[in-house]
N, C-alpha and C positions, 0 to 999 in steps of 0.2 A: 704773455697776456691773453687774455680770453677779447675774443671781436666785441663784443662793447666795449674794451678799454684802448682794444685799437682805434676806434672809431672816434673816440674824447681825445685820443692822443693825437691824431691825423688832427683835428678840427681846431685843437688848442696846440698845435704847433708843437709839441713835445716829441721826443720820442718815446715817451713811456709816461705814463700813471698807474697807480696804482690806488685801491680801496681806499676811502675816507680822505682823499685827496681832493681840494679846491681848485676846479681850474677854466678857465675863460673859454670857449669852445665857439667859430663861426656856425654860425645854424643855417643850414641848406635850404629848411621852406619853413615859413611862419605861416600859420593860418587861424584867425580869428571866426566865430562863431558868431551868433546874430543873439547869445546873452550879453553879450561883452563889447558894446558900445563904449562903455567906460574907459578901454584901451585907448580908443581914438583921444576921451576927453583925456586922460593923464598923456597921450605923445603932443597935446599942443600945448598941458600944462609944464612940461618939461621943456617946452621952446623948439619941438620938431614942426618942421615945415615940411619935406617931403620922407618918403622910406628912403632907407638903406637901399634897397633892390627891388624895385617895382617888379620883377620877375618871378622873385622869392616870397612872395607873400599874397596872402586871398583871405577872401572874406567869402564863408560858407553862410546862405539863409536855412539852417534847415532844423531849429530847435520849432522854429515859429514858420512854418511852409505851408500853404498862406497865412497870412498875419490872425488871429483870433481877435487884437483888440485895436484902439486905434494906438495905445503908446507903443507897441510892436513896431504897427507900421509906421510912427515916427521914427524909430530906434534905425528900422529899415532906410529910411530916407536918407537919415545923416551914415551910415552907411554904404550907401550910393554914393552921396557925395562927396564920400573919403576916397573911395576906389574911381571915380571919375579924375578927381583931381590929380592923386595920383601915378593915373593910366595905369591901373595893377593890370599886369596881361591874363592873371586868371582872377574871374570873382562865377562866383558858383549862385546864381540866385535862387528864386522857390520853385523857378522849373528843373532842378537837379538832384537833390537827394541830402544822403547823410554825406557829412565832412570825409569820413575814415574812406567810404565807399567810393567817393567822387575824385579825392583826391587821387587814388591809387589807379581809377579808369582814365587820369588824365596825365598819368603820367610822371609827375610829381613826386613819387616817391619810390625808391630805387634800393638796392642794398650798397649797405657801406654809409649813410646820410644821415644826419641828425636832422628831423623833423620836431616843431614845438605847435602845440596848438593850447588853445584854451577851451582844453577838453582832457580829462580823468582819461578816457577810454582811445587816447593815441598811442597806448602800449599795443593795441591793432596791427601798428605796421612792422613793430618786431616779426609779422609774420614775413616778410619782406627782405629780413635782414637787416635791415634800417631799426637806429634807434630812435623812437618814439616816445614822448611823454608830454604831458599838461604842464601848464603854468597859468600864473590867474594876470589881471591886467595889469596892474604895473610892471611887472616882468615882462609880458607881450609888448604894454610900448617900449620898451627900452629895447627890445628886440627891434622895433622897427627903425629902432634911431639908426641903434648902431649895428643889427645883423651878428653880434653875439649875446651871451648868457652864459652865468655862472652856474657849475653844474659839482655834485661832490659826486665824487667815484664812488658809484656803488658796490657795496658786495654783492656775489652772483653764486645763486643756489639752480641745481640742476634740479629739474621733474623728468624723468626720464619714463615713457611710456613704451614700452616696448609688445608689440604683440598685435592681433589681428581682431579688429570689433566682431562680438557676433551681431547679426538680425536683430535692427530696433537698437543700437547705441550707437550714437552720433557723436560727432566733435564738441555739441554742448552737455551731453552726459557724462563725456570724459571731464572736461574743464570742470564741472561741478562735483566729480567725485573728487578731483584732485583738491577743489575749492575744500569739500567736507574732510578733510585730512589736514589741508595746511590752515583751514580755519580763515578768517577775515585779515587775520592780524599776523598772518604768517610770514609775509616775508615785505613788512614796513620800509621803505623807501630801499628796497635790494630790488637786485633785477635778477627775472627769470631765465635760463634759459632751458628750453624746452627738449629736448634730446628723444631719441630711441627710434626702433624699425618704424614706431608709428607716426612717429613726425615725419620721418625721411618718406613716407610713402605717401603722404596727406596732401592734399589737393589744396589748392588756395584758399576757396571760402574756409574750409576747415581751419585752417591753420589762423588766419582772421579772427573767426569764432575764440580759439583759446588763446590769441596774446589778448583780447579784448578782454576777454577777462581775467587776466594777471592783474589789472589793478586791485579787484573785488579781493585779491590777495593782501592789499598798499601797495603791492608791487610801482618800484618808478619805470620801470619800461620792463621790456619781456622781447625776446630776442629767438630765432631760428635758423639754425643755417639754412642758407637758400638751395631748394634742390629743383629737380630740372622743373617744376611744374612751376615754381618762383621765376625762374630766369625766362624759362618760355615768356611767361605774361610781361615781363618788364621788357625785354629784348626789344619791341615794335612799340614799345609808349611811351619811355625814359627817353624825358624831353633832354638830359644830361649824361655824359660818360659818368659810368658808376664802379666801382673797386669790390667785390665780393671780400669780406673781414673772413680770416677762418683761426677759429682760438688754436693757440700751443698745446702739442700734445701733451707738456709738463703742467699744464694750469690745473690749479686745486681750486676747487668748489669751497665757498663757503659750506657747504653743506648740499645732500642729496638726499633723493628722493626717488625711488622706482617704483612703477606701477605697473601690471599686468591688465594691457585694456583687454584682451581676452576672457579676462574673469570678470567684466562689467555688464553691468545689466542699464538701464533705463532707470534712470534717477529724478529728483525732484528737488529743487531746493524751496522749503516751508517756510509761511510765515513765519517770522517778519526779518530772515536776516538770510543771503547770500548763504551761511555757512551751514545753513539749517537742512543738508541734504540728507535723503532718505533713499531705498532703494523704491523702486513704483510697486512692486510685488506687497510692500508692506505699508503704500500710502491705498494703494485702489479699495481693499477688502472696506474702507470708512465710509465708502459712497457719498465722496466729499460734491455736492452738487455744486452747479456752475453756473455763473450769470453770462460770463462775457472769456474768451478767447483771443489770445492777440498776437501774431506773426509779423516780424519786423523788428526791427531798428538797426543800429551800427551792429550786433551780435548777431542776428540772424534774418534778416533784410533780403538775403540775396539767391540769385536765381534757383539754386539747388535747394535754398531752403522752400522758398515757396514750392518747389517740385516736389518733396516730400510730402506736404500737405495736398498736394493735388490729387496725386497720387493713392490716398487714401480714404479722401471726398469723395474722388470720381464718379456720377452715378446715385451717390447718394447725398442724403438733405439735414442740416441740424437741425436739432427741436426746434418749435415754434418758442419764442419769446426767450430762444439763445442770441447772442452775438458773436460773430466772427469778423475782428478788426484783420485785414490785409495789409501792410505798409511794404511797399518795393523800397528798397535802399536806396535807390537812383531811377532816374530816368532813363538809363539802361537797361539797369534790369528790369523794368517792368516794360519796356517793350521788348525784348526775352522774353519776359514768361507770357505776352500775348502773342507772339510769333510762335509759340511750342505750344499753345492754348490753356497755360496755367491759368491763367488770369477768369478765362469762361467757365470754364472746371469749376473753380469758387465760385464766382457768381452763380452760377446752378448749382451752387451746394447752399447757397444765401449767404454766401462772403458778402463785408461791406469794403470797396477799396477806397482808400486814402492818398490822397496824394506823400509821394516820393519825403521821404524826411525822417524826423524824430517823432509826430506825431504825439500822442497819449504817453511814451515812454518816459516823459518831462514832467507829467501830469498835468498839463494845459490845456490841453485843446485836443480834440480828433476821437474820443474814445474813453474820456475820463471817467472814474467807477464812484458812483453812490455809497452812502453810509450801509455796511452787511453786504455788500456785493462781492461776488469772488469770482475771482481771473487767474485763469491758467494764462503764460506768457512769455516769448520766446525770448526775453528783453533780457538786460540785463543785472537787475536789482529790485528788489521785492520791500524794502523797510516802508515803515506807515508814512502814508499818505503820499508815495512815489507816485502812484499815477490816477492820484483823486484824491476822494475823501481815504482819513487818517483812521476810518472806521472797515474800510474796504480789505479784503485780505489776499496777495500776490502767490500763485506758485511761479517758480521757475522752471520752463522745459523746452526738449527739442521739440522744434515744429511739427513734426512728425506726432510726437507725444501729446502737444495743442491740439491738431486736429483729431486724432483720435481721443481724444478726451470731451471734446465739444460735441463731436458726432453722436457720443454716448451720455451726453448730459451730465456727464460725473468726470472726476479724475479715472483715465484708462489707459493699463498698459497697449500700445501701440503695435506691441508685436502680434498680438492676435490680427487687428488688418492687415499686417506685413504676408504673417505666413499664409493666412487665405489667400490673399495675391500670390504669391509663390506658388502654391501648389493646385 
């Protein structure tokens, strides 16, 4: 069995599943978002009065971190008073972050654990070893009744990335080249997992950045084995004993997929879709100008990313009548990057910072874009009217690629401030 089938099989009491199997599975942490008030009203239309495990489940504020309107901050209220009632021992309010980020800094998610959120982009904690995915709200209260969910055994396709990044390609140039090969629709309710020298060498935000975006694939969760940089970080925060999943060496892939990140360069993903990637050598020569720049969310949120952009601000200032949105992923990381002085670095480059969250990535509040306005963006997804108006046009890129592209008023390969720094 491959460690995602171990892991359904552990949870649903089996000793074995296999692909396109129905099977009942305990879920380790449940966690609700602050769009999905709805959960609560279908667990008391269902006749629930308390959770399954007040331990095992939280309620994240951070699509809406502070509220924009007042039905938010009702939304927010009777959401308080669900986790009051309840005494949920974790609830993450609007002084903490994104769900993916917060959850992982407190411990909560482990390898070997099935995680469910009501969130697309919990295929995140595949970087973890844990298996991760979304579910919408009836699914979530029924989770909270009863602390299980029915789950069909996916198939699982390798991406195997083998090989060493040059200068100016990051973990989100990788994820989008792989995105522009397997396409949107590549691997529809299958799960990833991620293989090669270059995962086994990859750092945690890294590895973050590409199961996050396995679902931009449909992927249902996305999976890595855990290597020492994984186990480092869980060792001191796994509130619970955890079981490291390691697949059989006989297990056949639905299907593979290898890549050389040595041959990559700095890519883009174009309007209006995820799969719309391009190399940046052949998106800059159009001197695509630029309204607004945004760094953050659950994809690239976090301390090393913001240090890439600092990094290449430092010193110097965006055009006048640019914008440079900041969003910290948590309330950790951004007091990180004010303890290392990320944080002042932007502001004297005319960063705006935002509080810790989802921000503009929602298209709500913090950063939303006007009709003809265009935004380079560290985020996660680019289709109309993601993060404003339906008129507005999204590129997708590394942080690093944001800010050197804002600095220069147009879309700009990044490596050029790289290697001046180096040398």
């Amino acid at each position: 069995m491959h460690a995602i089938e171990k892991i359904l099989a552990k949870n649903s009491g089996r000793a074995s599943v296999r692909a396109g199997e129905i099977v009942t599975a305990k879920v380790d942490f449940a966690e609700i978002n602050d769009l999905y008030l709805q959960t609560v009203t279908s667990f008391y239309e269902m006749g629930g009065e308390t959770v399954w495990d007040n331990t095992r489940a939280a309620f994240v504020f951070d699509h809406y971190a502070p509220c924009p309107t007042i039905k938010t901050a009702e939304n927010h209220q009777a959401m308080r008073e669900f986790a009051k009632k309840n005494d949920l021992r974790y609830h993450f309010d609007i002084n903490t972050g994104v769900c993916h980020q917060v959850m992982a800094e407190a411990g909560v998610i482990y390898p070997g654990m099935i995680v469910v959120a009501t969130d697309s982009h919990t295929t995140t904690h595949g970087a973890f070893g844990a298996l991760g995915t979304g579910c919408g709200a009836t699914d979530m209260a029924c989770i909270l009744l009863s602390g299980e969910m029915w789950f069909r055994v996916p198939e699982i396709i390798e991406v195997r990335l083998d090989g060493q990044p040059p200068v100016g390609v990051y973990p989100k140039d990788v994820v989008l080249t792989v995105l522009g090969k397997l396409r949107a629709d590549g691997a529809v309710y299958k799960a990833i997992d991620f293989t090669g020298s270059y995962i086994d060498s990859l750092d945690v935000p890294g590895r973050m950045t590409i199961c996050n975006m396995a679902v931009e694939m449909g992927a249902k969760t996305a999976y890595m084995q855990p290597n020492d940089a994984v186990l480092a970080y869980v060792k001191d925060r796994a509130v619970r004993p955890f079981e490291v999943m390691h697949t059989d060496e006989d297990f056949v892939y639905a299907e593979s997929h290898l890549f050389d990140v040595s041959a990559m360069e700095p890519v883009l993903a174009c309007p209006h879709s995820v799969d719309n990637v391009h190399p940046i050598s052949r998106i800059e020569p159009q001197g695509i100008e630029l309204n607004q720049g945004y760094i953050g969310s659950c994809t690239n949120g976090r301390t090393s990313d913001i240090a890439q952009a600092a990094a290449i601000l430092k010193g110097r200032r965006i055009p006048k009548f640019a914008r440079l949105i900041v969003v910290p992923a948590s309330a950790a990381v951004l007091q990180e990057c004010m303890d290392k002085g990320y944080i002042q670095t932007l502001i004297d480059a005319g960063a705006t910072l935002v509080s810790p969250g989802c921000a503009a990535c929602l298209g709500t509040h913090e950063g939303i874009l006007a009709p003809g306005e265009v935004c380079i963006t560290s985020t996660n997804r680019n289709f109309c009217g993601r993060m404003g108006s339906n008129r507005a046009s999204l590129y997708l890129a590394s942080p690093a690629t944001v800010a050197a592209s804002l600095l220069n008023g147009r879309i700009t390969d990044p490596r050029r401030y790289l290697t001046r720094k180096e040398s």
